[in-house]
N, CA, C and O atoms as CSV, one atom per row, in Angstrom:
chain,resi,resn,atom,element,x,y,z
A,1,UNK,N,N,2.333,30.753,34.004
A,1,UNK,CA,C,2.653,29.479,33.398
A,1,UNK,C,C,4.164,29.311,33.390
A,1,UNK,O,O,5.039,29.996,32.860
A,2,UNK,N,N,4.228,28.116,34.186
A,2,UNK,CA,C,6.031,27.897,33.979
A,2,UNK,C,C,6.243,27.231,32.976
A,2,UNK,O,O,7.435,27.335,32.688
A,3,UNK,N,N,5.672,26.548,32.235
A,3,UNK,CA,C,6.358,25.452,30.870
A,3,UNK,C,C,5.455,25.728,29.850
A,3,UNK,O,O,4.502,26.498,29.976
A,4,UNK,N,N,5.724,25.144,28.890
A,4,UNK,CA,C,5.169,25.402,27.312
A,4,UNK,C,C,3.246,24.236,27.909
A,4,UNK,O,O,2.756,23.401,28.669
A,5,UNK,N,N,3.010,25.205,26.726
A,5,UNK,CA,C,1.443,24.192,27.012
A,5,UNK,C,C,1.298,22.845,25.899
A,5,UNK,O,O,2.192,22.799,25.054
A,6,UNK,N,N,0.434,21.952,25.852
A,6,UNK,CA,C,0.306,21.223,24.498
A,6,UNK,C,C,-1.324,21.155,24.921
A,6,UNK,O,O,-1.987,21.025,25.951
A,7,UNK,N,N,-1.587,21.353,23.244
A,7,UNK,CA,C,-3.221,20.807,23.396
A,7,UNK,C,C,-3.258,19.427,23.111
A,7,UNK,O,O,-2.181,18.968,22.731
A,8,UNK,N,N,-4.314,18.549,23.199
A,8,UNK,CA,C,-4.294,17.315,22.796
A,8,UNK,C,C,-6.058,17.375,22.977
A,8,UNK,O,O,-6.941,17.870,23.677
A,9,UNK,N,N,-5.784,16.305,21.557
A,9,UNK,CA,C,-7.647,16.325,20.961
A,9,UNK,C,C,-7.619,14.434,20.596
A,9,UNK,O,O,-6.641,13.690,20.659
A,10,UNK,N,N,-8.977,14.100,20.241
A,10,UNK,CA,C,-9.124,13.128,20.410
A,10,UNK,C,C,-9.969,12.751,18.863
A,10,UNK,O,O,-10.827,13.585,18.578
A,11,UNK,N,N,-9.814,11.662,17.924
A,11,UNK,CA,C,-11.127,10.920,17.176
A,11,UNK,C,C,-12.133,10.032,17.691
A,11,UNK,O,O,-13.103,9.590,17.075
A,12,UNK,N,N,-11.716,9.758,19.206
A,12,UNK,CA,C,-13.184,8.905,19.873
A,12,UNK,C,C,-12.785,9.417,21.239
A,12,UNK,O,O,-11.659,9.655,21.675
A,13,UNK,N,N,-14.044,9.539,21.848
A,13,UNK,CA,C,-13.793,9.407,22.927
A,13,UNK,C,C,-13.114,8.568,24.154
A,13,UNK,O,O,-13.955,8.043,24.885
A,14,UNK,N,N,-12.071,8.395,24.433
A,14,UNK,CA,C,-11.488,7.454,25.772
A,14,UNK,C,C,-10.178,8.216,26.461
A,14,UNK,O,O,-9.463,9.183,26.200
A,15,UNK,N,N,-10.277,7.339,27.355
A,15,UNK,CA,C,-9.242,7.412,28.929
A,15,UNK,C,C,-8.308,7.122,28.374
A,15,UNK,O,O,-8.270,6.164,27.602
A,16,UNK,N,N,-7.290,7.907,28.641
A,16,UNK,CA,C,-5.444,7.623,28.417
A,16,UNK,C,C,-4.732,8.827,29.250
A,16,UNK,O,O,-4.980,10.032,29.291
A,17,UNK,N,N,-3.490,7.813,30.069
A,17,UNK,CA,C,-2.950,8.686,30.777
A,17,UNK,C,C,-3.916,9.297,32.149
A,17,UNK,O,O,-3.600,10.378,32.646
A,18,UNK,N,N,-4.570,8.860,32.450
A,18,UNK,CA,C,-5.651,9.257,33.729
A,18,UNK,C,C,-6.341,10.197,33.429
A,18,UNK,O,O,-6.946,10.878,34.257
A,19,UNK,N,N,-6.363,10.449,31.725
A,19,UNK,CA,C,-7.560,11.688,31.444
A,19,UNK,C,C,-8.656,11.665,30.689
A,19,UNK,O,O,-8.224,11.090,29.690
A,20,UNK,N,N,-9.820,11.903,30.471
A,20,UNK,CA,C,-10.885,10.872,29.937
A,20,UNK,C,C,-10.820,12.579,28.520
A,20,UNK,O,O,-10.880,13.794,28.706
A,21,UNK,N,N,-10.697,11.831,27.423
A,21,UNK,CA,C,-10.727,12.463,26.713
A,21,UNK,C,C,-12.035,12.559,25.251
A,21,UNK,O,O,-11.963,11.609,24.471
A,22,UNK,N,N,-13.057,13.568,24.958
A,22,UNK,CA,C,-13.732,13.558,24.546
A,22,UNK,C,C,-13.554,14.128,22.885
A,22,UNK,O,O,-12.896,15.150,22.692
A,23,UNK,N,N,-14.130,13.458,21.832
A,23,UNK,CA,C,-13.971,13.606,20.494
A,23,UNK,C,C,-14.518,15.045,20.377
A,23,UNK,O,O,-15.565,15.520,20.816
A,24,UNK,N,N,-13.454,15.646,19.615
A,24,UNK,CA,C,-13.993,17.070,18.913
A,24,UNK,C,C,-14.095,18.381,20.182
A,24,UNK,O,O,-14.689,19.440,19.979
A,25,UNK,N,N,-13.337,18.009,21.573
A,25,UNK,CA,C,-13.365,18.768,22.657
A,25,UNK,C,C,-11.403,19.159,23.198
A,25,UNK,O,O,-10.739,18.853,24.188
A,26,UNK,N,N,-11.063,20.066,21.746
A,26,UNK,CA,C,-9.527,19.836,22.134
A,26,UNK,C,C,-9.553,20.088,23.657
A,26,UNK,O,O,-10.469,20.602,24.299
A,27,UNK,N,N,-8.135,19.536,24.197
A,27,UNK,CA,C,-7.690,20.291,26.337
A,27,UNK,C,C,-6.181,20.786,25.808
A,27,UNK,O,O,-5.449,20.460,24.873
A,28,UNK,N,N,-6.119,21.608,26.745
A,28,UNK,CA,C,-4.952,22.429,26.854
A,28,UNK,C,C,-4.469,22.190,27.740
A,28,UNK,O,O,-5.224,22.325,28.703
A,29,UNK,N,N,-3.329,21.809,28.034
A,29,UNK,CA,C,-2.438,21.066,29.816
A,29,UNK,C,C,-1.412,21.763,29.499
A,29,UNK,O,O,-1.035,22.286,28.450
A,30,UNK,N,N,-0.835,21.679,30.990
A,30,UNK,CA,C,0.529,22.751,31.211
A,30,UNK,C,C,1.256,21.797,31.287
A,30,UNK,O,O,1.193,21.145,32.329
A,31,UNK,N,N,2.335,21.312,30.071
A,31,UNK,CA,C,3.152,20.487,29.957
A,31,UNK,C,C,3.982,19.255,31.333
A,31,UNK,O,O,4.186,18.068,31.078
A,32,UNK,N,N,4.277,19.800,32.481
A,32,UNK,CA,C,4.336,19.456,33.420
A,32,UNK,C,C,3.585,18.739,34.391
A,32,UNK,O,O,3.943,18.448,35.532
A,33,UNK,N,N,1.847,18.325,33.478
A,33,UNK,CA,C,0.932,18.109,34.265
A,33,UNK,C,C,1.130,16.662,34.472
A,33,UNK,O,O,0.825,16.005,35.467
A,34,UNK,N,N,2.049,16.014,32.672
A,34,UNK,CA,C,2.212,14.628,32.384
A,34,UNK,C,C,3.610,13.932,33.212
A,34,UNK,O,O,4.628,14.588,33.433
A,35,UNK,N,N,3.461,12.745,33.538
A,35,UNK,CA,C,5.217,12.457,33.680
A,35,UNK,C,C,5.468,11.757,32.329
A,35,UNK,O,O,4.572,11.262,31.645
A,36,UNK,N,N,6.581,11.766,32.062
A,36,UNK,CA,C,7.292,11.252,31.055
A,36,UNK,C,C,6.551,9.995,30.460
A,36,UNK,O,O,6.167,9.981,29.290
A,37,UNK,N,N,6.416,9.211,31.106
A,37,UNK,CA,C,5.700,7.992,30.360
A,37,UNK,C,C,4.199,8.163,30.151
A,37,UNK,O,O,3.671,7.216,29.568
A,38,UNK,N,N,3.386,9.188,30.511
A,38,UNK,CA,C,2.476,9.434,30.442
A,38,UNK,C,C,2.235,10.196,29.083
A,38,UNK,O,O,1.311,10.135,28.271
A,39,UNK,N,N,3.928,11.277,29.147
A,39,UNK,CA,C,3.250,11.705,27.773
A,39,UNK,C,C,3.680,10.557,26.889
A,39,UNK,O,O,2.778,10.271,26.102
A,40,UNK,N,N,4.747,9.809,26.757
A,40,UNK,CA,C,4.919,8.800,26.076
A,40,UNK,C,C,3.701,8.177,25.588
A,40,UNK,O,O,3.535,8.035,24.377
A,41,UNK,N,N,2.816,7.784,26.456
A,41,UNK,CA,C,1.635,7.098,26.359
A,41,UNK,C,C,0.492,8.180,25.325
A,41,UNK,O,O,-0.451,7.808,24.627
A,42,UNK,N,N,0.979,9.510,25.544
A,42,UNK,CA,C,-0.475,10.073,24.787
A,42,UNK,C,C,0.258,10.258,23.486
A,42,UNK,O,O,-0.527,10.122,22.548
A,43,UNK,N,N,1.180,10.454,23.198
A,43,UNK,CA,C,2.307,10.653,21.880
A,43,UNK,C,C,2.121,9.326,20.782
A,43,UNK,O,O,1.856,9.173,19.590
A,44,UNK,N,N,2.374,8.642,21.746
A,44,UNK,CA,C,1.809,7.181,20.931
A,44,UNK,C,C,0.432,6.823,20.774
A,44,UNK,O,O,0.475,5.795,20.098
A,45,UNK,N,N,-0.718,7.082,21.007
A,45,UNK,CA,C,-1.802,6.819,20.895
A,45,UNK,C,C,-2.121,7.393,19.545
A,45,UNK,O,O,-1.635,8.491,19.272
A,46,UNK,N,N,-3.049,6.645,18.475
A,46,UNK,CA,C,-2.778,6.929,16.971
A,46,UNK,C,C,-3.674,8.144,17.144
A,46,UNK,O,O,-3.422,9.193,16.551
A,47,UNK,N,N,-5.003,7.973,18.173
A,47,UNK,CA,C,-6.266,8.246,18.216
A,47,UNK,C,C,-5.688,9.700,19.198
A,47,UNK,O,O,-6.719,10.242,19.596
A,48,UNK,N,N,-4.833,10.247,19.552
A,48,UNK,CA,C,-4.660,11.351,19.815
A,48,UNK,C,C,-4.061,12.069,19.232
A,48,UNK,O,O,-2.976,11.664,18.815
A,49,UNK,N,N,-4.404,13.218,18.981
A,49,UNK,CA,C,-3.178,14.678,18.535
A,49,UNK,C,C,-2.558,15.402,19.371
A,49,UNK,O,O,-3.254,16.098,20.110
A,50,UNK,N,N,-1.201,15.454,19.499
A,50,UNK,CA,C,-0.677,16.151,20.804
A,50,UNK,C,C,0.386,16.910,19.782
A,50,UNK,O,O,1.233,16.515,18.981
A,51,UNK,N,N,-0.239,18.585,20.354
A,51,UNK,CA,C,1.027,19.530,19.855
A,51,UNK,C,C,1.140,20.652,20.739
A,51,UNK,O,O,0.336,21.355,21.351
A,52,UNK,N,N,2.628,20.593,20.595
A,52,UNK,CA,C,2.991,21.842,21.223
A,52,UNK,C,C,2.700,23.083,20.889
A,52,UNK,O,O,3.007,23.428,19.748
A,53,UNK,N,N,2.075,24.012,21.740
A,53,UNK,CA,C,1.622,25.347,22.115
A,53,UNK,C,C,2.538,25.978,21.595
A,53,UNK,O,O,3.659,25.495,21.756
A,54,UNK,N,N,2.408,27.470,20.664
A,54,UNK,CA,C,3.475,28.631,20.802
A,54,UNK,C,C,2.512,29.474,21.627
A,54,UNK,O,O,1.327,29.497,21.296
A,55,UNK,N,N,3.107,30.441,23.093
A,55,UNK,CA,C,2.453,31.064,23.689
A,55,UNK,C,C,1.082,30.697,24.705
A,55,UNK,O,O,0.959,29.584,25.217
A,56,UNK,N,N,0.452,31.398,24.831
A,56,UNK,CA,C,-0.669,31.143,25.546
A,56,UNK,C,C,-1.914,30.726,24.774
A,56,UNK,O,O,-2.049,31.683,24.011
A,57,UNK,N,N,-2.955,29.836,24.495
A,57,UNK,CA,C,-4.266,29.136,24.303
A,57,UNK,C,C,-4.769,30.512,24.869
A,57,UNK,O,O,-4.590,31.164,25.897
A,58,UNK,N,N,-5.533,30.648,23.626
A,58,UNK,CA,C,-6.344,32.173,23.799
A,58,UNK,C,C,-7.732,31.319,23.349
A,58,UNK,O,O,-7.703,30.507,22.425
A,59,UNK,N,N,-9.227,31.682,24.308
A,59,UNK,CA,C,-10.250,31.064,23.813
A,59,UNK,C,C,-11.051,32.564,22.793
A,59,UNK,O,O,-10.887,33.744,23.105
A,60,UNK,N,N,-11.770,32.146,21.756
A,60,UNK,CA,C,-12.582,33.619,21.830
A,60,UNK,C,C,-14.470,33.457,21.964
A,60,UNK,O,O,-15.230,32.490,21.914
A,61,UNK,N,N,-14.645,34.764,22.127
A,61,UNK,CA,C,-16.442,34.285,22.125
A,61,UNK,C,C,-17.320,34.477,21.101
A,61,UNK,O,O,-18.541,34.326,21.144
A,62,UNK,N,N,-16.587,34.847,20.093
A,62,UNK,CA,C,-17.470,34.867,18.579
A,62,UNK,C,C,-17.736,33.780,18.519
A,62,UNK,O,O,-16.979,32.912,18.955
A,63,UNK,N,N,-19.243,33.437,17.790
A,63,UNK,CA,C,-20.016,32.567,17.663
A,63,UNK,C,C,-19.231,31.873,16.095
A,63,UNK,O,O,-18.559,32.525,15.296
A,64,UNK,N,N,-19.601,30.277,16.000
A,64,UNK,CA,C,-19.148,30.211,14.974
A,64,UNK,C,C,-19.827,30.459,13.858
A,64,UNK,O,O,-21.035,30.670,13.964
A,65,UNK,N,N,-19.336,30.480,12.842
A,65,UNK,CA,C,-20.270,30.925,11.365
A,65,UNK,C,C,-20.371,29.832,10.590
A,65,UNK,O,O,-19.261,29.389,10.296
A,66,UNK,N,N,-21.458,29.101,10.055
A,66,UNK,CA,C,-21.111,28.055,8.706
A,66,UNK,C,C,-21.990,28.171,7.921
A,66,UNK,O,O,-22.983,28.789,8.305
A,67,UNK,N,N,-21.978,27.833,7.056
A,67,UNK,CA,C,-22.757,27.579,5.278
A,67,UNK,C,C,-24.560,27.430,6.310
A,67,UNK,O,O,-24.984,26.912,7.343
A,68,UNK,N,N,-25.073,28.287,5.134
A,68,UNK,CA,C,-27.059,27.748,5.416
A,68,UNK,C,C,-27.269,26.481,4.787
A,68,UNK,O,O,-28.104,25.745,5.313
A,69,UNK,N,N,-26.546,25.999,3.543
A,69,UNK,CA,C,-27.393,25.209,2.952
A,69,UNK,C,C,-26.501,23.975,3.181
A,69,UNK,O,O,-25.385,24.126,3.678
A,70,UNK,N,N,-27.002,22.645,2.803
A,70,UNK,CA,C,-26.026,21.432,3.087
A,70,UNK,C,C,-25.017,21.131,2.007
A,70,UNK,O,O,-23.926,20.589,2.186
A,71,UNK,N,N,-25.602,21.620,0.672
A,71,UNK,CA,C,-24.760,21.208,-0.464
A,71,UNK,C,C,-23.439,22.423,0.055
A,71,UNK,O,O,-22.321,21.957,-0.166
A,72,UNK,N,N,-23.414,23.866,0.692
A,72,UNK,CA,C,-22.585,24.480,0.984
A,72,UNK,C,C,-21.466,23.977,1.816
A,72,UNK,O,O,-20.319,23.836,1.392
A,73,UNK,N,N,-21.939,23.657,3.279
A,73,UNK,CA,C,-21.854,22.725,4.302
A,73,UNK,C,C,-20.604,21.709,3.854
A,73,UNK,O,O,-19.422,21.869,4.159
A,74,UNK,N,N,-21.062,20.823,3.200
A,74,UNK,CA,C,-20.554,19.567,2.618
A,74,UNK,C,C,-19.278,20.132,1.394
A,74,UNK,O,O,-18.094,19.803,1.468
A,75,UNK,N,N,-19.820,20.965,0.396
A,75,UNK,CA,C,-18.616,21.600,-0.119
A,75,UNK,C,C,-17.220,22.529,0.350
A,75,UNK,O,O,-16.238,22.941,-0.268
A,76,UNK,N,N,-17.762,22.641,2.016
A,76,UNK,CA,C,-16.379,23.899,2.454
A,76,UNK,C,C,-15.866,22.479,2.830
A,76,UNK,O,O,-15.023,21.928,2.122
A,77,UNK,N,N,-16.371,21.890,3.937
A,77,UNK,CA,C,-15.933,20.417,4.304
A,77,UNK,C,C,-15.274,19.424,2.861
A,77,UNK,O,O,-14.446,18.546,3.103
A,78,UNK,N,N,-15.506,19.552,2.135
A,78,UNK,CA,C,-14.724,18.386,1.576
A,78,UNK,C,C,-13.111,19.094,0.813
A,78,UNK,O,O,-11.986,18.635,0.617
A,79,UNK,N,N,-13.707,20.256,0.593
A,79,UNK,CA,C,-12.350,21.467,0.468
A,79,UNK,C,C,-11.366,21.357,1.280
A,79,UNK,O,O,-10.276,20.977,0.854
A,80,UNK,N,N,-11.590,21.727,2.864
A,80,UNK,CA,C,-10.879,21.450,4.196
A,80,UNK,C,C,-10.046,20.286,3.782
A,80,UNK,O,O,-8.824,20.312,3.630
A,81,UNK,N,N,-10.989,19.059,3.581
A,81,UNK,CA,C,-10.294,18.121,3.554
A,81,UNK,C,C,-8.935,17.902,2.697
A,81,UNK,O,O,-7.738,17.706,2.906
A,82,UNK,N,N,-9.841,18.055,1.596
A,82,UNK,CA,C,-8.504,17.803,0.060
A,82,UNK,C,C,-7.465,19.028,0.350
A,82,UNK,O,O,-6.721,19.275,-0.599
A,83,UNK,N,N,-7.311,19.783,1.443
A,83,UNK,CA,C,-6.634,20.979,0.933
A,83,UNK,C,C,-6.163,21.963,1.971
A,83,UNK,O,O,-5.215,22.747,1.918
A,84,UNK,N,N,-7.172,21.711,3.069
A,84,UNK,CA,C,-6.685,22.199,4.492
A,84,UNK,C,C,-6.025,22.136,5.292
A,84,UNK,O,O,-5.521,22.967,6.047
A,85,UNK,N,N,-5.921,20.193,5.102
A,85,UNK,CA,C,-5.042,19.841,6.284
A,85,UNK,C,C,-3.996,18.868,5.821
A,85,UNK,O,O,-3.906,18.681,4.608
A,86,UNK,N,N,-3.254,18.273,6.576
A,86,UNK,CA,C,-2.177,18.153,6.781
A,86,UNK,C,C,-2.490,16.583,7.103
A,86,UNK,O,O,-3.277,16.194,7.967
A,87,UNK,N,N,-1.740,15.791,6.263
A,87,UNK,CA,C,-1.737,14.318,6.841
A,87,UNK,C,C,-1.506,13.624,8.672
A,87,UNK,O,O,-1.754,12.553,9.226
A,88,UNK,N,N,-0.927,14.899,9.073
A,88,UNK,CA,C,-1.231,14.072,10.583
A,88,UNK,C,C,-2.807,14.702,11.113
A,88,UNK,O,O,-3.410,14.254,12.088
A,89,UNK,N,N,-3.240,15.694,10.341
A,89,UNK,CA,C,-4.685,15.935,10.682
A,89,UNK,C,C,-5.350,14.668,10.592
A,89,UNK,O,O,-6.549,14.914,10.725
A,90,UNK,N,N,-5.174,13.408,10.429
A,90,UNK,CA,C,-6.597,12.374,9.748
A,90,UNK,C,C,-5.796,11.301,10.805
A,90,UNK,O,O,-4.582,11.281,11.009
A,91,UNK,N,N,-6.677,10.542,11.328
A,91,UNK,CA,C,-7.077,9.554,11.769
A,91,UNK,C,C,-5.858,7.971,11.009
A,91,UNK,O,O,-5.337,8.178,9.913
A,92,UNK,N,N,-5.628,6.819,11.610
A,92,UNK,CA,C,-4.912,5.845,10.725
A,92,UNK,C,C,-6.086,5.356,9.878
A,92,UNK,O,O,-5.805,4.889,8.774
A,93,UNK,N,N,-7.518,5.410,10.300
A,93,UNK,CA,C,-8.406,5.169,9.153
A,93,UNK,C,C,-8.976,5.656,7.946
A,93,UNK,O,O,-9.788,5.353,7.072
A,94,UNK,N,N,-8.049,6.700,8.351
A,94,UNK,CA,C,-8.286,8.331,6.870
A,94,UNK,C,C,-9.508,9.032,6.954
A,94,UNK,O,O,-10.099,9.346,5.921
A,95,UNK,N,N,-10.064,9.382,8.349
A,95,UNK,CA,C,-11.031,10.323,8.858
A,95,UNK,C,C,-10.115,11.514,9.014
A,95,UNK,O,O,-8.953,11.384,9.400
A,96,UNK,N,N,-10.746,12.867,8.659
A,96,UNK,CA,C,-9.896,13.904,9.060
A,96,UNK,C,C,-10.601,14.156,10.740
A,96,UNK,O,O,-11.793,13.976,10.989
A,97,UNK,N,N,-9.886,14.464,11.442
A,97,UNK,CA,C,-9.809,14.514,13.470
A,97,UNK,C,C,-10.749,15.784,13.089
A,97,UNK,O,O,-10.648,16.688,12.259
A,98,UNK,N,N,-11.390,15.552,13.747
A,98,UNK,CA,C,-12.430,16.771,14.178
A,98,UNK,C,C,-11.899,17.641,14.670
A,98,UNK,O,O,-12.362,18.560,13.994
A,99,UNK,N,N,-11.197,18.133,15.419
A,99,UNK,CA,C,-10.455,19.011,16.216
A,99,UNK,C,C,-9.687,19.894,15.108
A,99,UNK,O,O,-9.878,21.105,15.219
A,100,UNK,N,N,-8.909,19.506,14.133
A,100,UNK,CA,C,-8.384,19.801,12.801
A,100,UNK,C,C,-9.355,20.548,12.007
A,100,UNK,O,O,-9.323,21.761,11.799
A,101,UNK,N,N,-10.215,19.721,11.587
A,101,UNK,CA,C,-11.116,20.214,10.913
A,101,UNK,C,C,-11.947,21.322,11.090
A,101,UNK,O,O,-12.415,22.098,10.258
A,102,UNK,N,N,-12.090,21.260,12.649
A,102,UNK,CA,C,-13.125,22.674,13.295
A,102,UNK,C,C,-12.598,23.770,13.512
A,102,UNK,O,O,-13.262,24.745,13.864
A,103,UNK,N,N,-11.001,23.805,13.296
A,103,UNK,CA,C,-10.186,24.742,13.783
A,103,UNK,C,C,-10.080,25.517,11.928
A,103,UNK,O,O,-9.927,26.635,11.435
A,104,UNK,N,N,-10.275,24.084,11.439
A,104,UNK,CA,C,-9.773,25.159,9.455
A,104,UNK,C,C,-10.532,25.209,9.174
A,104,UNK,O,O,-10.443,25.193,7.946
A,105,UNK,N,N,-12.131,25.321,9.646
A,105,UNK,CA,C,-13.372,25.648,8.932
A,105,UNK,C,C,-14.182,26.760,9.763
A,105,UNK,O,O,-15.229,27.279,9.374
A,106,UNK,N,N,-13.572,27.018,10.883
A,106,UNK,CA,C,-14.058,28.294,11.938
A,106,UNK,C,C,-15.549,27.664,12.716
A,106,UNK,O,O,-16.189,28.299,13.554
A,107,UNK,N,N,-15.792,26.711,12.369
A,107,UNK,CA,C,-17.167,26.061,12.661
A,107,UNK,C,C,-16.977,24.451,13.248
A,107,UNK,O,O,-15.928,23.812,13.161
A,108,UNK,N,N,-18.097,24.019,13.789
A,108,UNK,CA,C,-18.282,22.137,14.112
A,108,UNK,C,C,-18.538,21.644,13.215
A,108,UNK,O,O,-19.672,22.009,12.906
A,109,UNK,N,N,-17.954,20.612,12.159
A,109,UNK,CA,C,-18.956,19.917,11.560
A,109,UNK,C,C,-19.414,18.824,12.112
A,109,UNK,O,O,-18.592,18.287,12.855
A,110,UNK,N,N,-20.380,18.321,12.025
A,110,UNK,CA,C,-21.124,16.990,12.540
A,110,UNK,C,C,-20.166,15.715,12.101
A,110,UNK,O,O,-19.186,15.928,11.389
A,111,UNK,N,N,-20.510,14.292,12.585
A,111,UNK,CA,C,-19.620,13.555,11.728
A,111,UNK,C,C,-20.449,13.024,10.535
A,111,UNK,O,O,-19.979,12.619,9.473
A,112,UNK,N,N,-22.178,13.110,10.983
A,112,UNK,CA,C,-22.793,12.472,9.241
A,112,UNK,C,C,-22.635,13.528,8.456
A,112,UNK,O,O,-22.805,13.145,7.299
A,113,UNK,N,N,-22.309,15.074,8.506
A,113,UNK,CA,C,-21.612,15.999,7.842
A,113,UNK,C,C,-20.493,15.471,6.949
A,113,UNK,O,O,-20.555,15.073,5.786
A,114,UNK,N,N,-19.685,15.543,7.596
A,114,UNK,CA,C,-18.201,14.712,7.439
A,114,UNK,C,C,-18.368,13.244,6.752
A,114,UNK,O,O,-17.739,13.056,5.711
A,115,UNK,N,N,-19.139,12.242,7.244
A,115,UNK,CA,C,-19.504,11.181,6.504
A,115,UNK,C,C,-19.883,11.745,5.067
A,115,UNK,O,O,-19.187,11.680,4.053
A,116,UNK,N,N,-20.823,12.168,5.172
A,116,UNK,CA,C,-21.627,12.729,3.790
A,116,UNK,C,C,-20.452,13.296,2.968
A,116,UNK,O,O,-20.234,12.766,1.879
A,117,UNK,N,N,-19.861,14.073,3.276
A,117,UNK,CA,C,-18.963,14.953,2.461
A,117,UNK,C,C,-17.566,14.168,1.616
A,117,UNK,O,O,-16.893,14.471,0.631
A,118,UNK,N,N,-17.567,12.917,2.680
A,118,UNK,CA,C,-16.271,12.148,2.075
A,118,UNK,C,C,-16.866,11.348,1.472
A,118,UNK,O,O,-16.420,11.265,0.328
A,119,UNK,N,N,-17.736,10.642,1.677
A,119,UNK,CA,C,-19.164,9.730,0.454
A,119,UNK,C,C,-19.014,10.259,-1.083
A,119,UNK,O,O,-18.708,9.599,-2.076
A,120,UNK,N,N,-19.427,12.127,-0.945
A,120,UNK,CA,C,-19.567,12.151,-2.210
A,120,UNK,C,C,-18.305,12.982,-2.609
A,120,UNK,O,O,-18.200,13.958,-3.352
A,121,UNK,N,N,-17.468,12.353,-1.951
A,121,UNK,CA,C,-16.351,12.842,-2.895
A,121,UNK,C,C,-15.926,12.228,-4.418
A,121,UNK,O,O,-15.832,11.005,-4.325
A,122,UNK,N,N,-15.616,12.748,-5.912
A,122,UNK,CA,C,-15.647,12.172,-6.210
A,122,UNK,C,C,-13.807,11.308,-6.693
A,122,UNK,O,O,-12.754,11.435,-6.068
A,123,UNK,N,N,-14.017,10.645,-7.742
A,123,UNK,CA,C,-12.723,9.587,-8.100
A,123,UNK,C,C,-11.400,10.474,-7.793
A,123,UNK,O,O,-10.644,10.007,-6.942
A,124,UNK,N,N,-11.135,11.386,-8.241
A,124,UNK,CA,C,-10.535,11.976,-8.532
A,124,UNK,C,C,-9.919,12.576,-7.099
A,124,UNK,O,O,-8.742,12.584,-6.740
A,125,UNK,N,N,-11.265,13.148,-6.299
A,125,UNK,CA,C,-10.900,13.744,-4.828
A,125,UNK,C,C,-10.404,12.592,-4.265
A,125,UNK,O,O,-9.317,12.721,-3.703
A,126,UNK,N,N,-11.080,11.126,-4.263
A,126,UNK,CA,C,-10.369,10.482,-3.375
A,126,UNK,C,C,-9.236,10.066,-3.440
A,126,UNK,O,O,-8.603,9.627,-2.480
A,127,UNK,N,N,-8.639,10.197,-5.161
A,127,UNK,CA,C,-7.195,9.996,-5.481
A,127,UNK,C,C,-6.679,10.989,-4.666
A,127,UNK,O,O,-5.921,10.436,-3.869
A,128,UNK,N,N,-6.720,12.235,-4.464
A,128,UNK,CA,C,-6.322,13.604,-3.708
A,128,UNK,C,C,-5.280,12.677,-2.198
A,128,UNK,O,O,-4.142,12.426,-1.800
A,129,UNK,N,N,-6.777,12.499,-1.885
A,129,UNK,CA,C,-7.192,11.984,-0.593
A,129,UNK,C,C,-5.731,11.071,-0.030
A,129,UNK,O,O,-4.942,11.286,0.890
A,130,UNK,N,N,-5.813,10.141,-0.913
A,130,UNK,CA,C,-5.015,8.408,-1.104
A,130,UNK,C,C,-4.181,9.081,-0.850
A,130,UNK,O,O,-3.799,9.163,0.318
A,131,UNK,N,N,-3.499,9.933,-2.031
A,131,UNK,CA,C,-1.900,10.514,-2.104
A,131,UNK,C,C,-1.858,11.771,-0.894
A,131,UNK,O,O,-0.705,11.961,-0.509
A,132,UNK,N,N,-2.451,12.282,-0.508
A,132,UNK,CA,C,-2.257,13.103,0.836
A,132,UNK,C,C,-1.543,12.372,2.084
A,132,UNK,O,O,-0.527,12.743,2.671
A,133,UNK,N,N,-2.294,11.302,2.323
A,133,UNK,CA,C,-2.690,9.996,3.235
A,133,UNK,C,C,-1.202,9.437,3.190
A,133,UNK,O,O,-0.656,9.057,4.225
A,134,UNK,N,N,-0.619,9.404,2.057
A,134,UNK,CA,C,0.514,8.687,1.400
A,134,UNK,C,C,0.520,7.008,1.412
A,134,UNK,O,O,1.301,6.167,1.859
A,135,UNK,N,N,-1.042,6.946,0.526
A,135,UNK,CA,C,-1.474,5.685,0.295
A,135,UNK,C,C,-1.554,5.012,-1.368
A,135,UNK,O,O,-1.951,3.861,-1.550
C-alpha cells in the first residue's frame, strides 16, 4: 500500500463518486483510488462517513455475538446510542449510521431493531439524544 486507506460507509444505499455504495457494508479504498473532486464529492455527502485509516483494515473471522433476548438486544442498542457514539456517528436525521453502531456493539443490528430501540427510548434518553445531536 502506497497511501493511507479511508473507509467509507453509507445510511442508504446509493451511487456517489462512480461507487455504488451499500447501507451497513463499510469499503475500504486506497486513498489514491479517488481524484480530488471525487473525494470532495464523498466528504460532502451527509449520507456518507469517510475516515481516515491508521494502518492497515484488518478483517477478523469471529462470528459476531449479541443478546438472546429482544428486551437485551434493544437495551445494549439504545446504550450504544446514548453513550457510544459520537455525534458524527448519526445521520442529519438523528439515526445512528449502522456502520458506527455495528462496529460499538461487536454485532448487526437490524434497523426495526434500531427503530424499536429509539421508539422506546424514554423522555429523558431522548433529551440525551437532542443534546448529543447538539439540538
Amino acid at each position: 500500500m502506497a497511501g493511507k486507506q479511508i473507509s467509507i460507509s453509507t445510511s442508504r444505499t446509493h451511487w456517489r463518486a462512480g461507487v455504488y455504495f451499500v447501507q451497513g457494508k463499510p469499503r475500504v479504498f486506497d486513498e489514491e483510488e479517488f481524484s480530488k473532486a471525487q473525494r470532495a464529492l464523498l466528504d460532502a455527502d451527509p449520507e456518507l462517513l469517510v475516515e481516515e485509516l491508521e494502518g492497515v483494515m484488518q478483517g477478523s473471522n469471529e462470528p459476531l455475538k449479541r443478546p438472546e433476548s429482544e428486551a437485551d438486544i434493544l437495551l445494549a442498542i439504545r446504550g450504544v446510542i446514548l453513550s457510544g457514539l459520537s455525534k458524527t456517528d448519526f445521520t442529519q436525521n438523528g439515526r445512528p449510521r449502522v456502520d458506527a453502531l455495528e462496529q460499538a456493539l461487536g454485532w448487526k443490528a437490524s434497523s426495526d431493531e434500531i427503530s424499536s430501540a429509539m421508539d422506546s427510548m424514554t423522555e429523558e434518553q431522548q433529551a440525551d439524544l437532542k443534546t448529543l445531536l447538539g439540538g
